[in-house]
C-alpha positions as MATLAB code, in Angstrom:
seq = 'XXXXXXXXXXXXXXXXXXXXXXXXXXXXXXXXXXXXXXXXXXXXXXXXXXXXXXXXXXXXXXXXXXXXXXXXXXXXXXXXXXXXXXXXXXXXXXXXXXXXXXXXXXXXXXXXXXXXXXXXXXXXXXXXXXXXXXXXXXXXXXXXXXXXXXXXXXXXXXXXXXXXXXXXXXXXXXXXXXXXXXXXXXXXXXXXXXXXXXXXXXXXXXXXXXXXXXXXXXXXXXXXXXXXXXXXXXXXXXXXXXXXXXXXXXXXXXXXXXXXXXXXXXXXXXXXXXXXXXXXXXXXXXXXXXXXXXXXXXXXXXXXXXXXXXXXXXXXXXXXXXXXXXXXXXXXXXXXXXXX';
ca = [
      28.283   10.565  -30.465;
      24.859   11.565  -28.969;
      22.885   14.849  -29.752;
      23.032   15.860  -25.693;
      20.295   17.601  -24.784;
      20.461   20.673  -22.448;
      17.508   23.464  -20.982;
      18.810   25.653  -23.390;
      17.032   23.704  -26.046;
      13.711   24.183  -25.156;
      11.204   26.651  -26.787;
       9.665   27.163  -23.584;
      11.632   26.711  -20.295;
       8.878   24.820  -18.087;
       9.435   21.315  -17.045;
       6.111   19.364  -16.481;
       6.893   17.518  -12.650;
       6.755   13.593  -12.171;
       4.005   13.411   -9.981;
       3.737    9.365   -8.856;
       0.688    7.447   -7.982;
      -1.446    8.362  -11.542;
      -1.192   12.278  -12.190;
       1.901   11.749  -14.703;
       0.457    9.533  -17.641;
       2.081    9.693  -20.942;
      -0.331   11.395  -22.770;
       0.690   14.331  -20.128;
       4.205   14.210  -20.360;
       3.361   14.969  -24.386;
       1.491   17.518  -24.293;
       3.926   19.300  -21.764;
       6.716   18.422  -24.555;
       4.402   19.354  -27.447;
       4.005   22.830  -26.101;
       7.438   23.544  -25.745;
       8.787   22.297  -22.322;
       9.669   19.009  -21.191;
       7.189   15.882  -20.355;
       8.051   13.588  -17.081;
       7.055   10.545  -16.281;
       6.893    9.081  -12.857;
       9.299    6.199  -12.856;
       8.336    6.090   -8.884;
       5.748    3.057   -7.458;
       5.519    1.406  -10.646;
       7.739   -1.599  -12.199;
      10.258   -1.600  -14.814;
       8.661   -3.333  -16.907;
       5.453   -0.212  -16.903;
       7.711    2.317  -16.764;
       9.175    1.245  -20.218;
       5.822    0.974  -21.762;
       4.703    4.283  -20.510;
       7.799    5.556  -22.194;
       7.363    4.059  -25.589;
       3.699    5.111  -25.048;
       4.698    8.689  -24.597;
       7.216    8.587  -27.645;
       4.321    7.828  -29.871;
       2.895   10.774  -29.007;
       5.444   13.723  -29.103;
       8.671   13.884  -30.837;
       9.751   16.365  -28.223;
      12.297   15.544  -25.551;
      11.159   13.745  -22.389;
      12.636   12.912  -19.073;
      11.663   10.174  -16.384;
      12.091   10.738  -12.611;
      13.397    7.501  -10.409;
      13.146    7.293   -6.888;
      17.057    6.961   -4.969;
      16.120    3.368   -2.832;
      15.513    4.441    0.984;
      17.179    3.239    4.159;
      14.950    1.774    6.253;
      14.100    3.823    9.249;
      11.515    3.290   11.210;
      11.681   -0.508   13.555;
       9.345   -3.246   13.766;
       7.941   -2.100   16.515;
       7.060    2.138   15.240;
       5.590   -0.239   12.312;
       3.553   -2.147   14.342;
       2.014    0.497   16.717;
       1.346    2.494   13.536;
      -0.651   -0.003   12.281;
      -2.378   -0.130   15.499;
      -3.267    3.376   15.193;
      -5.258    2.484   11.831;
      -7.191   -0.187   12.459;
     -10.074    1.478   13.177;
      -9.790    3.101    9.482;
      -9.274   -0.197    7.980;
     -12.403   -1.827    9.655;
     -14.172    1.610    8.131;
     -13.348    0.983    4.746;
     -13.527   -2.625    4.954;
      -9.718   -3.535    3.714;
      -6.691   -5.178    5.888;
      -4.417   -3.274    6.127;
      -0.537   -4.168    4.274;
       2.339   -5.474    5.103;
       5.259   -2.947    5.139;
       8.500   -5.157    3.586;
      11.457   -3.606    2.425;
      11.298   -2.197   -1.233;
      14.095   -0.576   -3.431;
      11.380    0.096   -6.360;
      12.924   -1.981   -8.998;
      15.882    0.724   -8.902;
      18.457   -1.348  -10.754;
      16.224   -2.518  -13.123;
      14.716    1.175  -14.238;
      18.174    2.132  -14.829;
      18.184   -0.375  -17.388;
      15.556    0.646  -18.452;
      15.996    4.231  -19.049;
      19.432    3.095  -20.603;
      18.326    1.062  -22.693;
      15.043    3.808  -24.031;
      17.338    6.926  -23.280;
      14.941    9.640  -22.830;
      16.531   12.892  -22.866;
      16.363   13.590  -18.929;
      16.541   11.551  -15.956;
      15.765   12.856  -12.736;
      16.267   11.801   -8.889;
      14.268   12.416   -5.773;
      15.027   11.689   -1.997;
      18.953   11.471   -2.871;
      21.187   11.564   -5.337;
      22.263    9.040   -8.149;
      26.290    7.547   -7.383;
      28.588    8.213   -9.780;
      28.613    4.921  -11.353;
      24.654    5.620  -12.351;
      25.488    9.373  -13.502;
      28.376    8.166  -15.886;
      26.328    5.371  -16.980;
      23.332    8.379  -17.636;
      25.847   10.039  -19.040;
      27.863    7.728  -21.424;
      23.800    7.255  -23.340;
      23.589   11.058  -23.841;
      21.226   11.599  -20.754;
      21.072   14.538  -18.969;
      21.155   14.045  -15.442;
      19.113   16.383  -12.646;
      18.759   15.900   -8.852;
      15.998   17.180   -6.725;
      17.392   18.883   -3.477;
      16.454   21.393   -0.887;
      19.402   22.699    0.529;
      23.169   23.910   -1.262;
      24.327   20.970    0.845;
      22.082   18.285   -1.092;
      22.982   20.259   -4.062;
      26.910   19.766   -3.863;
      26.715   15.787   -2.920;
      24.529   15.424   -6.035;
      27.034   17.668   -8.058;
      29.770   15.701   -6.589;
      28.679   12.617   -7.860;
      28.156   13.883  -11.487;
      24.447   15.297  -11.769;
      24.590   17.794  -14.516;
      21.308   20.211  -13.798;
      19.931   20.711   -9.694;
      15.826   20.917   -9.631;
      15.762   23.272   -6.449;
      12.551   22.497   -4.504;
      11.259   25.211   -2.681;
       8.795   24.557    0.292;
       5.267   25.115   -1.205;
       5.796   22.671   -3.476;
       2.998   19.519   -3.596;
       3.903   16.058   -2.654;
       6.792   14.249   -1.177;
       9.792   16.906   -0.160;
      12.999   15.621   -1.834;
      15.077   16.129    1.706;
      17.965   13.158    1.334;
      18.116   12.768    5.013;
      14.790   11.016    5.454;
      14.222   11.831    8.946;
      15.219   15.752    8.458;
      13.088   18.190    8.770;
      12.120   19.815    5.500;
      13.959   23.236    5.543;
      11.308   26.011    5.065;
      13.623   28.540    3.236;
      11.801   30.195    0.606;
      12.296   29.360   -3.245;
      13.785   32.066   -4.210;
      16.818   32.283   -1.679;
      17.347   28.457   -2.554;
      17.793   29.462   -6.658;
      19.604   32.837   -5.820;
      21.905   30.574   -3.649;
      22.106   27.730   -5.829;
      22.846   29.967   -8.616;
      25.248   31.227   -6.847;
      27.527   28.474   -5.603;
      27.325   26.315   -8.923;
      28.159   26.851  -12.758;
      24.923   23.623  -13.569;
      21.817   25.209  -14.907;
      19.072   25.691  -11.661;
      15.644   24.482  -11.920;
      12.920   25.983   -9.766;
      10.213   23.807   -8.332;
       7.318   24.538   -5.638;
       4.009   27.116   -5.727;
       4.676   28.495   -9.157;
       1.341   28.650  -10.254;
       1.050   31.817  -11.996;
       2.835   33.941  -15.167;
       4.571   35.672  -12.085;
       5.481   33.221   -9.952;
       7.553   31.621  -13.028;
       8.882   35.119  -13.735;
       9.965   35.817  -10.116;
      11.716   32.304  -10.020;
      13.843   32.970  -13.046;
      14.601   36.354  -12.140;
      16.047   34.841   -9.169;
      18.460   33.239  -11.118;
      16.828   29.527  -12.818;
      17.269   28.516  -16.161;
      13.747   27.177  -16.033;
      10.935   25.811  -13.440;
       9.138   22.876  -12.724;
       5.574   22.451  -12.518;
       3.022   20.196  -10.749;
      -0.231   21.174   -8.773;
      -0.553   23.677  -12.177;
      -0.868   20.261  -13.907;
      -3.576   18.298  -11.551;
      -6.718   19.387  -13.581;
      -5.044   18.895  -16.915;
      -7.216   17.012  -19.524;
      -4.197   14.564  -19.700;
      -3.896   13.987  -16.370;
      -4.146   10.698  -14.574;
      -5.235   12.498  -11.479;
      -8.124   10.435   -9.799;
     -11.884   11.677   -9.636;
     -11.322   12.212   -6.207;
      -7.949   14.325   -5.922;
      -9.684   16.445   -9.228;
     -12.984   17.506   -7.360;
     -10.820   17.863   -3.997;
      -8.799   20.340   -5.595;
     -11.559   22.884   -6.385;
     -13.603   22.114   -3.073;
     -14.390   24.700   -1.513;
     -14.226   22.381    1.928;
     -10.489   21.920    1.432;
      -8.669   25.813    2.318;
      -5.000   24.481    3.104;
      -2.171   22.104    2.371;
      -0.097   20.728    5.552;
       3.423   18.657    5.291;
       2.394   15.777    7.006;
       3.942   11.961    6.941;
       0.732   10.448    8.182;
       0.395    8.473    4.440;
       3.722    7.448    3.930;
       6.035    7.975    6.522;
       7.614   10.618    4.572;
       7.244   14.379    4.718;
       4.462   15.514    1.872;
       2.394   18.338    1.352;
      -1.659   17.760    0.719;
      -4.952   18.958    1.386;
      -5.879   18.923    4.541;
      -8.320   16.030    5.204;
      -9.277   13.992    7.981;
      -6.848   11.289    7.981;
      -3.956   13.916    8.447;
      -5.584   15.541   11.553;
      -6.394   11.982   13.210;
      -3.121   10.195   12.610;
      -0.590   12.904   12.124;
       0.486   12.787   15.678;
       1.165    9.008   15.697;
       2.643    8.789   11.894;
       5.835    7.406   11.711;
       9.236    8.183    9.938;
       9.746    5.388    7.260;
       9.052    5.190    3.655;
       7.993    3.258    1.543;
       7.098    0.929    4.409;
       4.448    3.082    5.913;
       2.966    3.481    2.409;
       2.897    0.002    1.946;
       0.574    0.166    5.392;
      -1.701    2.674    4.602;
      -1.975    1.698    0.472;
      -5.193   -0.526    1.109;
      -7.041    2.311    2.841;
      -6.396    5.476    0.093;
      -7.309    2.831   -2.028;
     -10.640    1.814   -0.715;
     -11.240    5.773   -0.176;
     -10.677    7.042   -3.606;
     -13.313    3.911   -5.304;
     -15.743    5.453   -2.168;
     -15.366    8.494   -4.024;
     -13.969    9.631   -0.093;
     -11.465   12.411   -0.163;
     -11.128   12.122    3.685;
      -9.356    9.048    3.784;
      -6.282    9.413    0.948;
      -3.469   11.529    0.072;
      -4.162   14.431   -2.325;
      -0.544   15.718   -2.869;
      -1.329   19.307   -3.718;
       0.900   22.806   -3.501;
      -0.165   25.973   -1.402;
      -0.928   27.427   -5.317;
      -4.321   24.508   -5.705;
      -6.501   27.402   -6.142;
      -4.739   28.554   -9.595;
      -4.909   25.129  -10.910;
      -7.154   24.856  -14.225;
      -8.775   22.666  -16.500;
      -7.636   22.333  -20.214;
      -5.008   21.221  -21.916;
      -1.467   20.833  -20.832;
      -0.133   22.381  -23.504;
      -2.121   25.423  -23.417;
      -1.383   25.421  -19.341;
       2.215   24.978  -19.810;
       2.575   27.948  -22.141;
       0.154   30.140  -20.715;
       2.479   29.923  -17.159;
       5.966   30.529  -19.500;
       4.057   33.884  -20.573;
];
């Protein structure tokens, strides 16, 4: 039999979120573990084979619990042609920055193969975002002693995912940073606020409630578990974290006094995200298309090429409407200084 591992269990009830693309390192998803809460690492845009060395890399630095987040593979949406004029669209950035641009292909992030993964390693948590896990992946979760949690946005997403066997619903409000976790990926993110989402979650379910989105201060977290979670995510409050991967570019954005506002926008990956307002977003947000990962896989060469030009106009800084309470220092200290 396994020691399960449940919210209840932790000193502090703050989750640190899986933030893809370089934010979530190991050394990060320690320290949030270390002071009480529990660590992520992104399991998204990276291959099986990295994903289990980042978690024996985090294991060697906390003996607290830690949980991995997997993106649920994506149908592909948008056509050949919505690809192609797309492209079109950027090719005028790509001559700018001097890079081709890629070649979208379809992609289902080495899903099968992270299972195994996570399986085999058994962190304590395992997380989902854009859809939920089937039930043969949630009893296989399950039958290692891993606790299962699905991201959603409505009670609908919530009762597939429950359906299916996930054991703990993260409910993601609309301020949050990054990708929304909608399951229907050409849905409009609903713009209920967070805490009618938890109260109604709460409500409808006997599984433990996780709030996510704009909780960047002492009472933001308090307001979200007042409204009924048994403990919150956080991820913009983790950007400027000495452990954090985030790049030199994203940090420095962050605390720019040129950057006032965050949009939802699917101009860098063809799915809805929130970010700082930059210039790419205004220029190609009317034209972006509705397919991910294959628009990523367009645009990749560009935010590349912008972040070594040290450009923040030209790449994707997922960031929540809460940037501005985002501090330096350690994760630990950040993490418990939010629980209160």
């Amino acid at each position: 039999m396994f020691d399960r591992f449940a919210l209840g269990d932790l000193s502090v009830r703050v989750l640190g979120a899986p933030m893809a693309g370089g934010p979530s390192t190991p050394a990060l998803a320690a320290a949030v573990s270390n002071g009480g809460g529990l660590g992520f690492l992104a399991g998204g845009l990276v291959s099986a084979e990295e994903l289990a060395d980042s978690i024996l890399a985090a294991r060697r630095l906390t003996s607290g619990p830690l949980g991995v987040n997997l993106f649920v593979p994506q149908p592909r949406v948008a056509t050949t042609d919505e690809l192609a004029a797309f492209a079109t669209a950027l090719e005028d950035d790509a001559e700018y920055y001097g890079v081709a641009l890629g070649e979208p292909r379809d992609d289902d992030d080495e899903y099968a193969a992270k299972l195994d993964v996570v399986c085999d390693l058994r962190p304590e948590v395992v997380s989902f975002t854009f859809g939920s896990p089937g039930e043969v992946a949630c009893q296989r979760l399950s039958d290692a002693g891993i606790l299962s949690l699905a991201t959603v946005t409505t009670v609908r997403e919530a009762l597939i995912a429950v359906s299916f066997g996930v054991t703990t619903v993260v409910a993601q409000g609309p301020d949050a940073g990054g990708h929304r976790a909608t399951f229907d990926p050409i849905a409009t993110p609903p713009a209920d606020p967070l805490d009618d989402l938890v109260s109604a979650l709460a409500a409808c379910f006997d599984c433990p409630v996780v709030a996510s989105g704009g909780l960047g201060t002492p009472a933001a977290v308090r307001r979200a578990r007042d409204a009924g979670a048994a403990a919150v995510q956080i991820g913009t409050a983790l950007l400027l974290a000495d452990e954090a991967g985030t790049n030199p570019v994203h940090r420095a954005a962050v605390r720019d006094p040129q950057f006032t506002e965050t949009v939802v926008t699917r101009a860098f990956t063809g799915r809805p995200a929130r970010a700082l307002r930059n210039r790419f977003i205004d220029k190609h947000e009317a034209h972006a298309v509705c397919g991910f990962p294959h628009a990523a896989m367009i645009t990749a060469p560009i935010q590349s090429a912008a972040v070594k030009l040290g450009d923040p106009h030209g790449v994707g800084m997922w960031t929540g409407v809460s940037f501005r309470n985002a501090r330096t220092g350690s994760a630990t200290d950040i993490v418990q200084e939010l629980a209160g």
